[in-house]
Residue, then its C-alpha position, 0 to 999 in steps of 0.5 A: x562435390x554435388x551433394x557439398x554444394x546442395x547441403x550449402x544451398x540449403x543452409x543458406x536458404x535455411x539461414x535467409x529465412x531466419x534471418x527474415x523471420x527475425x526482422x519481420x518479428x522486430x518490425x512487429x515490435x515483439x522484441x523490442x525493449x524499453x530501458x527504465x532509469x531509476x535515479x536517486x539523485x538525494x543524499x541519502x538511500x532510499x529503501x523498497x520503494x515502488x515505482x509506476x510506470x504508465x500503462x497507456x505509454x506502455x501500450x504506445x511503446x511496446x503494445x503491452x498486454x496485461x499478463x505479458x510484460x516483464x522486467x528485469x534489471x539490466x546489471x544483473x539480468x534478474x527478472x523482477x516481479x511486476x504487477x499490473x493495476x487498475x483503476x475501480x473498473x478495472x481498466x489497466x492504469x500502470x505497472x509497477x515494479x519495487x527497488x531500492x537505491x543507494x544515494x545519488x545512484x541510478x538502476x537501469x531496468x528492461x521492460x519487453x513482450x514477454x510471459x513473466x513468472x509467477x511471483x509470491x504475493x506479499x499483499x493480500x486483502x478479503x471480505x471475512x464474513x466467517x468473522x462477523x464481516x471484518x475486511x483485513x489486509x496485510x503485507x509482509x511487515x503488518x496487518x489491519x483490519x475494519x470492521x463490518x456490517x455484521x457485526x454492527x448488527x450485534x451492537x458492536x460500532x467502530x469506525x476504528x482500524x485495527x493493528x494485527x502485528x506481525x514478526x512474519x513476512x508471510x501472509x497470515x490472514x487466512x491461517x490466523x482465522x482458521x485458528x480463531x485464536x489471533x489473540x495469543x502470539x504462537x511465534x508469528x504475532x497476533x491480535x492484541x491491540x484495542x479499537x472499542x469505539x475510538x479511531x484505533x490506529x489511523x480512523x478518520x471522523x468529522x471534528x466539530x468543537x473538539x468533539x469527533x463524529x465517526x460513522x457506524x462500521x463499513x457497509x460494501x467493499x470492492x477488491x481492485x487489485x490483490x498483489x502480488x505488490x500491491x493491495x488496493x479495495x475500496x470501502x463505502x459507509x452508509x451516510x450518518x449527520x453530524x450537526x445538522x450535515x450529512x455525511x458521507x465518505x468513500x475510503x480507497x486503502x492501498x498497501x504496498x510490500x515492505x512498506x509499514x504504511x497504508x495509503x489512504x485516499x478518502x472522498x468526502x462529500x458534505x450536504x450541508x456546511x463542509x466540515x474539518x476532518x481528522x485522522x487519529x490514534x487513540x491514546x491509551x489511559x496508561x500514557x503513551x509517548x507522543x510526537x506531533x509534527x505540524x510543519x512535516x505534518x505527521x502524528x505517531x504515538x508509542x504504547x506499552x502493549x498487554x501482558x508481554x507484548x513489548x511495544x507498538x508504535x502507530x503514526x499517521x503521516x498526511x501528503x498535504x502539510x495543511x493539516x492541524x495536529x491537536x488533542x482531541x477527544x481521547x485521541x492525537x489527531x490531524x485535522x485537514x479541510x476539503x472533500x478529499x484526504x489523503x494520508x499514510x497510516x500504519x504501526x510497528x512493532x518491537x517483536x518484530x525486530x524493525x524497530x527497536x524504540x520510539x526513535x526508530x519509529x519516528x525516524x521511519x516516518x520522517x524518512x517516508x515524508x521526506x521520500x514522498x516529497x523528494x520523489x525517485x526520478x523515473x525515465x523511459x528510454 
């Protein structure tokens, strides 16, 4: 009877002291968690979207430490991949996370103190200097890429971008230039769009009386984030005058997974006159169908692609209705005013099986406008 009393002694200090370790650890706010509404209040569903969430409100709530957050959706309990991003000098700004919603519904998710797991990255950007200087980025449904220093030495200048179309949802940046042969499609998609000196697919230039200014090609770069959501770089350009201004842009580029668009947000400064400024797509001399938005403000553009290929759409969709849309200079463009220009720019392709015609693609252009402008309603609890 003794030893029955002693054995229960000792578990009850042994449960007090859990008990109290416990409460000491949620007074700290180790444990606790926020809830994150995400609600859809439109009539129509909404695909992978992304949703930010403060970093600093974060920091406030939970004293959250990059590198130890995680969030997961309530109904289901399932850890969803987050990523923390910065601003240019790397200071923490957000944490974003991807979802997507039915119509008028609304998803709970948990955000806490925790070590996440690793995630496969579905964005990825770099430097090429194996290849001339090129800076290429992609996600899982598209790639791009500019081209740089190195190969303006060889006489080669583009300020256009450039479409690496993909039937993939792996990365391939890496893989298809160790092969350097990009060019032939050996199941996953390849290179076969042409830049030259035009705009490509979404390049920008001054436009004075109809005629476009681009610059020469990038001169520095600097990765900001690098998935495994998001991809974010910003790329500089060596100053050149147009009519007697001289100009000069900075260019931040910004991918997101699922998404076929990048965001574009370009500061310009002007010494001199400030001069319209137009994001294009080239047209092709075989034709093309075209569809030029004014009101929603957006362009995009339908060509036939080489040899068996099929077809690639390319569009440009602007945040700022305030924009111009006109035939300029071998190209579809949107002219805007103001140092600062932002824009969505991206292609898609048949082989890939998201689009099938002209329509689809336009009609995914329109439903990307209309989400920007009915945005997600996001609530921390």
């Amino acid at each position: 009877m003794r030893m029955l009393n002693q054995i229960l002694l000792a578990v009850l200090v042994m449960t007090v002291g859990f008990t109290a370790s416990a409460k000491d650890k949620k007074q700290k706010g180790e444990a606790k968690t926020l809830t994150v509404s995400v609600e859809n209040a439109e009539s129509f569903k909404r695909g992978v979207e992304t949703i930010e969430l403060d970093w600093k409100t974060l920091q406030e709530k939970i004293g959250a430490v990059e590198g130890k957050v995680v969030v997961w959706e309530q109904s289901t309990s399932k850890e969803v991949p987050s990523q923390v991003v910065h601003d240019v000098n790397g200071k923490p700004v957000a944490l974003i996370f991807q979802t997507k919603l039915k119509k008028e519904s609304t998803v709970l998710f948990g955000v806490k103190n925790g070590t996440p797991s690793k995630y496969v990255s579905k964005t990825f950007g770099r430097f090429v200097p194996e290849r001339k200087d090129d800076f290429t980025w992609e996600n899982d449904r598209i790639a791009h890429r500019i081209y740089g220093p190195a190969l303006q030495a060889t006489g080669e200048i583009s300020a256009g971008v450039d479409v690496w179309s993909k039937r993939t949802k792996s990365l391939i940046i890496d893989k298809w230039y160790k092969g350097e042969d990009y060019h032939t499609d050996h199941g996953e998609g390849c290179d076969f769009y042409k830049v030259g000196p035009s705009l490509g697919a979404g390049g920008v230039a001054p436009v004075v009386n109809g005629k476009l200014y681009p610059s020469k090609n990038y001169s520095a770069y600097k990765v900001i984030d690098n998935g495994p959501i998001r991809t974010t770089f910003v790329i500089d350009y060596e100053p050149w005058t147009v009519e007697g201004t001289t100009v000069d842009v900075v260019k931040t580029f910004s991918i997101d997974a699922g998404s076929n668009l990048t965001k574009c947000d370009f500061a310009w400064s002007f010494n001199g006159k400030e001069l319209p400024v137009a994001a294009g797509i080239v047209r092709r001399s075989n034709g093309g169908q075209f569809y030029a938005d004014e009101v929603n403000a957006m362009i995009a553009y339908w060509e036939t692609a080489p040899k068996d290929h099929k077809y690639l759409g390319v569009g440009v969709v602007f945040a700022n209705n305030e924009v111009e849309v006109d035939l300029t200079d071998g190209h579809l463009v949107g002219v805007s005013k103001g140092t600062n220009q932002v824009f969505y720019m991206g292609a898609g392709w048949t082989k890939s099986k998201q689009f099938k015609n002209f329509s689809d693609w336009t009609k995914y252009l329109k439903a990307f406008k209309r989400n920007i402008e009915k945005p997600l309603k996001v609530t921390i609890e």
